[in-house]
N, C-alpha and C positions, 0 to 999 in steps of 0.2 A: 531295791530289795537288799535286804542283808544278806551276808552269807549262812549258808544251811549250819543251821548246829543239829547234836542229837537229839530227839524226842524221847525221854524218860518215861515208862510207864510204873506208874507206884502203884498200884493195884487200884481194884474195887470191889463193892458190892452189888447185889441185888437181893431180892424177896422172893422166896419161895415161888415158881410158878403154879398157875392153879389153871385149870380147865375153865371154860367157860359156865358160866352160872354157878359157880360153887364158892367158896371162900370172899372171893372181889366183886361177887355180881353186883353188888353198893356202892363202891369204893372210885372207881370211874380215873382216868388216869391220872390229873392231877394230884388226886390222894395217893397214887402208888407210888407216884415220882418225887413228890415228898419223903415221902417214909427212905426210899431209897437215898434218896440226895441227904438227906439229914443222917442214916446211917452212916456216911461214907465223910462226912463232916466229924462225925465220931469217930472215927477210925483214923483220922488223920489230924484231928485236935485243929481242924477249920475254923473252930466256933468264932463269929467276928471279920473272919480274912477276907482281902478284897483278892478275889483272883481275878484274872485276864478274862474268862469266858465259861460261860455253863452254856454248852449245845446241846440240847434235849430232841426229842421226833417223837411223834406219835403218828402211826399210819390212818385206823381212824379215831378221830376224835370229835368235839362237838367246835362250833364256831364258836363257843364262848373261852375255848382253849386258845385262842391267838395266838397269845405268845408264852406257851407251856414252859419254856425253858428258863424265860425271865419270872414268872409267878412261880416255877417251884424253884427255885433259887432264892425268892422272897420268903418261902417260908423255912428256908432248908439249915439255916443256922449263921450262913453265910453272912459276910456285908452288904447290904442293901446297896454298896455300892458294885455290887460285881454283876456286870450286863450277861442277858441271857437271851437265846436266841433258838428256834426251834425249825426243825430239817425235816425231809423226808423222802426216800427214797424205796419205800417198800422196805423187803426187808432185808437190806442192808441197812437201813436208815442208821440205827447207833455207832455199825463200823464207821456209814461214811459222817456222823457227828466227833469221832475221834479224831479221823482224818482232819476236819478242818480243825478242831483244835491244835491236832498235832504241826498242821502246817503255819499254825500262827506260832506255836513257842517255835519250829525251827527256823522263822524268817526272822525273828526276833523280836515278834511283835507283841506276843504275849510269853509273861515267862511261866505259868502254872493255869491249865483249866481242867475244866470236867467235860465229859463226852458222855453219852447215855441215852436211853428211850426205854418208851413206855406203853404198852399197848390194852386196851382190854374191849374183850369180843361182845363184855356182856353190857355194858354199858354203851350201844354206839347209837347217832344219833338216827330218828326216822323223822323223813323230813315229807310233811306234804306238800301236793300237789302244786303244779303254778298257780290255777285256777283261788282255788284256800287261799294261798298268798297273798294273790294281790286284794282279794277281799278285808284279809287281814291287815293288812299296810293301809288301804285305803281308809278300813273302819277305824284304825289307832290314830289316823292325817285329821279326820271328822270333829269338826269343833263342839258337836253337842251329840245328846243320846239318840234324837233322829236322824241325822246322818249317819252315824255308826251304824244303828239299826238298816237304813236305811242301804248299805251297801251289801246287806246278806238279802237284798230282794231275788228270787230266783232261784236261790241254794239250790242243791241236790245231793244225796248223801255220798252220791259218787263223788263226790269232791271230796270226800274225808278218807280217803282210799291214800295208805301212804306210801313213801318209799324208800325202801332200807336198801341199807351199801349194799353193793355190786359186788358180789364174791366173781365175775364174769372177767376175761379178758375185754375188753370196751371193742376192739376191735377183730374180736374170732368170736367175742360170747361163749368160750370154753373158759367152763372155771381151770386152775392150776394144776388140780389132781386128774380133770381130760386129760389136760398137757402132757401132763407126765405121763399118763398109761400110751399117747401116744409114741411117746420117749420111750418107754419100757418096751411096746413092740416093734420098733425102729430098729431098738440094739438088742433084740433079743433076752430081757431081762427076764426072770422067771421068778414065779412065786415063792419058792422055795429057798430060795438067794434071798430075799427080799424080808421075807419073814424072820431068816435068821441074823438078818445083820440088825434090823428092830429089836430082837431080844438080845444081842448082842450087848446094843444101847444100853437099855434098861439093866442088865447085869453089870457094865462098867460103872454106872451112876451109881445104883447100888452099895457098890463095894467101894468107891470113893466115899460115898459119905457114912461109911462103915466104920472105915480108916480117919476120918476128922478131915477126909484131905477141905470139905466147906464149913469148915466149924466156922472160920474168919471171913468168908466167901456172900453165905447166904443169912440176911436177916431174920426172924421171925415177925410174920405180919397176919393179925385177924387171926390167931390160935393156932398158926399155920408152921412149920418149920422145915418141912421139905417138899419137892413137888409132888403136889397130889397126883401128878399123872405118872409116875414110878410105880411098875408094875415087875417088882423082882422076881412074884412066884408064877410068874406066867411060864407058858413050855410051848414048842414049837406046835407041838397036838393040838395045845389052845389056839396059836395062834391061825392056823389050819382049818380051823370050824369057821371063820368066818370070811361072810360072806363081799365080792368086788363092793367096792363104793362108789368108785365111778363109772367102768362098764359092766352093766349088771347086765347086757341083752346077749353079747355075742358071745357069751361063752366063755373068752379069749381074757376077762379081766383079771388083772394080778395084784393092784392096788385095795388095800383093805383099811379096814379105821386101825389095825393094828400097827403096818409097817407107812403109815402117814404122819406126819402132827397133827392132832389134835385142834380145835380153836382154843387159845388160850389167855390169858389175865397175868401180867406180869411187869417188871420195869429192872432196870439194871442201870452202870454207872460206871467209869472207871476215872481216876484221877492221874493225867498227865502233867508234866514240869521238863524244866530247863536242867541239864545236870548242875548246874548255880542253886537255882532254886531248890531243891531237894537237898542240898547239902547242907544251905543253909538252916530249913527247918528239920534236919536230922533223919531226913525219911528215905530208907533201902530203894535200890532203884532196880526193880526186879528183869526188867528187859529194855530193849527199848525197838519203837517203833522205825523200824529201818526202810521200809516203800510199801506203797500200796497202788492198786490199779484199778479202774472200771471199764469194761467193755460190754458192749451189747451184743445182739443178734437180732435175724430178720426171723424171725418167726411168725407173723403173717405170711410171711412164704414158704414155711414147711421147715425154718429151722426150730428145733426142738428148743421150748420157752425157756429151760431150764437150763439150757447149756450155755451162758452165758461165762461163766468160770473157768472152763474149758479154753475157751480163748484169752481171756483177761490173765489166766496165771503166765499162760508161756510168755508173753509181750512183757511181763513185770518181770521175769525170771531171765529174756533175754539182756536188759538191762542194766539188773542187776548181775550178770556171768554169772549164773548160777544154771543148773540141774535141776530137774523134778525130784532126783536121790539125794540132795544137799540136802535137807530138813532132816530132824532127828525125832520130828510129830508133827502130824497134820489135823488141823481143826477144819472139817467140812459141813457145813450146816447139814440137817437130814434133814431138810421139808419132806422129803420121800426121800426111805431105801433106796427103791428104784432112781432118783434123781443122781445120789451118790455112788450107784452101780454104774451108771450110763455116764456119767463125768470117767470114771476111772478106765473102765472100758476103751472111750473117744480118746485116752491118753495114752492106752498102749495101742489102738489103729494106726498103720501104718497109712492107709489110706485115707484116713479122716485126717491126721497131724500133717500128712502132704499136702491134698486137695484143700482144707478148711482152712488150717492153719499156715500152709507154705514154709513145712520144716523139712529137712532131708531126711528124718527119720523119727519112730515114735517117740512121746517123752518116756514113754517107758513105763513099769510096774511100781506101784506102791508096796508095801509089805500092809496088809491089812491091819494086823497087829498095833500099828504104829499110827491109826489113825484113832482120831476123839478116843482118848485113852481114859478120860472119865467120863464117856458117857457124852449125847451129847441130843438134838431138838426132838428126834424120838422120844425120849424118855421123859427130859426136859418138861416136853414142852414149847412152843413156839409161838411167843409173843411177840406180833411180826418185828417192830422196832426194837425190842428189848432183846435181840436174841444176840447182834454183834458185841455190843459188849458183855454181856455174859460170855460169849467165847472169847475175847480178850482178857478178860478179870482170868480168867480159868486156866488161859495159856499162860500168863504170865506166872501165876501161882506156879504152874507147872513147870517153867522153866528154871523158875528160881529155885526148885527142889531140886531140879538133876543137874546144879549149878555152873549150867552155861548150856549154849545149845544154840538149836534155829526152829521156829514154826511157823508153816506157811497156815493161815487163814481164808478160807472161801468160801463165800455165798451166795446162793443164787437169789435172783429177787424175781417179785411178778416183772413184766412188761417188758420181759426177756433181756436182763442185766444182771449183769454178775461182778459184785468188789471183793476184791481179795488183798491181803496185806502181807508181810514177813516182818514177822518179832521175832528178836537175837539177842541173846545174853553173851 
């Protein structure tokens, strides 16, 4: 291996996120990742170039998606020479498609690629039964019309009964949002907290794209120009009315469709380089990617699915000699309020950063202020693969306005993992 060089991040784009069935309910992810990847071509004068790697993810997709990253890379404006290659990790999937790009330009394997994902809720695949199957594989093997025919002997309509993705953990059968209100009453989290850091979201987005801070950020796609699920004139009384989403029996729920993500339609992209490389083609190098970390949890055993971030930052921050107060902004995905209460919270336990983590003292308080400062998958939106590089494109823009600084990155994913990164200007 060569030695580590820096990993330059030149910014990127994405497309408007949209709710499910509304805007993209047609468009399915390869059309997103397109549009996406072809914008981000435009914005960097790609048109032709052979780069090192286009890493794409799609969490669900259809199996004629194989290889998502090399086909929209084919249509993206790119060289037909530039190999494409497609990840997934829930939803970190697009952090960790930057990661490995960024780990090829720092080996010096590749000197410029794209990283990016694409998700959408409305187009996912339902797939029948085994029964269906094999009848169909059999009847398509069948050399004439009597045997095809001949292999639906028996049918039953209960065979046409189909089955669509698993919102469930595979191994608890709790979906994410259980998880979390289990998290929520674990640490105490209360609705009221929870509501207002949602509307919190939605007021910072907001006023970023009030400000132009996405005029360069976000594409226009299908008549669309910001995310539909931005809700500025909302008020805490609104968000107040409504009612648990996921425990609706005990009384005790505090998760609501307000302070959760939504299912969402979306795709994102960011373009990294070698500092060689970006010099050459003339292009600002707004931060650069300085370490990233993944670690899990046992949550089959009563650790909270979510908390996966919780431990992966400190392990990356011991590393690096850093502080939880070195950053000067924190990008924390909100799959849930409550998710990102219960992270912060578990960082200033004194007894949880002892016992779990094996520190001699907590990491200490965040300044709330200073975290997703525009806004961030509350408001958003959370297209499960599209949502890390959208916080990358975002931080970086941000960094390069307040010119210089550090942001720590972190997300939780399903199947209890959490990738976190630190971008430095």
């Amino acid at each position: 291996m060569r030695p580590v060089r820096p990993v330059a991040v030149l910014g990127g784009v994405r497309i408007p996120f949209c709710r499910q069935n509304t805007a993209y309910a047609d468009v399915g992810n390869l059309g997103m990742s397109v549009r996406t990847l072809g914008a981000l071509v435009e914005k960097f004068s790609l048109h032709g170039q052979v780069l090192g790697e286009v890493a794409m993810g799609a969490v669900i997709k259809h199996s004629s998606d194989w290889n998502l990253g090399r086909e929209a890379a084919l249509s993206s404006g790119l060289s037909p020479l530039t190999p494409g290659i497609t990840l997934q990790r829930a939803c970190g999937t697009s952090l960790d498609s930057l990661i490995t790009v960024g780990n090829k330009i720092a080996t010096g394997q590749i000197e410029a690629g794209i990283g990016g994902g694409s998700d959408s809720t409305s187009d996912v695949p339902i797939v029948y039964g085994k029964a269906l199957r094999r009848r169909l594989l059999a009847a398509n093997a069948a050399k004439d019309f009597k045997g095809k025919l001949g292999e639906f002997r028996g049918f039953s309509l209960g065979e046409l009964k189909p089955d669509f993705p698993g919102v469930a953990e595979p191994r608890t059968g709790k979906s994410m949002g259980e998880h979390c209100e289990d998290m929520a009453k674990q640490w105490n989290i209360g609705r009221d907290s929870q509501d207002e850091w949602a509307l919190s979201s939605h007021l910072k987005l907001a006023a970023a794209y009030e400000r132009g801070f996405f005029d360069d950020l976000v594409v226009s796609f299908r008549g669309v120009s910001r995310d539909n699920n931005l809700r500025p004139d909302s008020s805490l009384e609104k968000l107040a009315t409504l009612k648990p989403a996921f425990d609706r029996t005990s009384g005790r729920g505090t998760l609501t469709a307000a302070n959760s993500t939504p299912l969402t339609d979306g795709a994102a992209a960011c373009l990294l380089a070698s500092d060689e490389w970006a010099a050459a083609h003339g292009h600002e190098v707004l931060c650069y990617l300085r370490d990233a970390h993944v670690a899990a949890v046992d949550f089959v055993h009563g650790e909270g699915l979510l908390m996966a971030p919780t431990v992966a930052v400190p392990q990356m921050l011991a590393r690096n000699g850093l502080t939880l107060q070195d950053f000067d902004f924190y990008e924390i995905h909100e799959a849930f309020a409550a998710q990102v209460l219960c992270t912060l919270r578990a960082w200033e336990s004194e007894e949880y950063c002892r016992t779990r983590l094996g520190l001699d003292a907590p990491l200490g308080r965040i300044d709330p202020d200073r975290i997703n400062p525009n806004g961030s998958s509350l408001a958003t939106g959370h297209p499960f693969a599209a949502t890390g590089a959208r916080i990358v494109a975002t931080a970086a823009k941000e960094l390069a306005a307040r010119g210089g600084g550090r942001c720590l990155v972190s997300i939780c994913t399903a199947g209890g993992m959490g990738v976190v990164a630190i971008l430095e200007r």
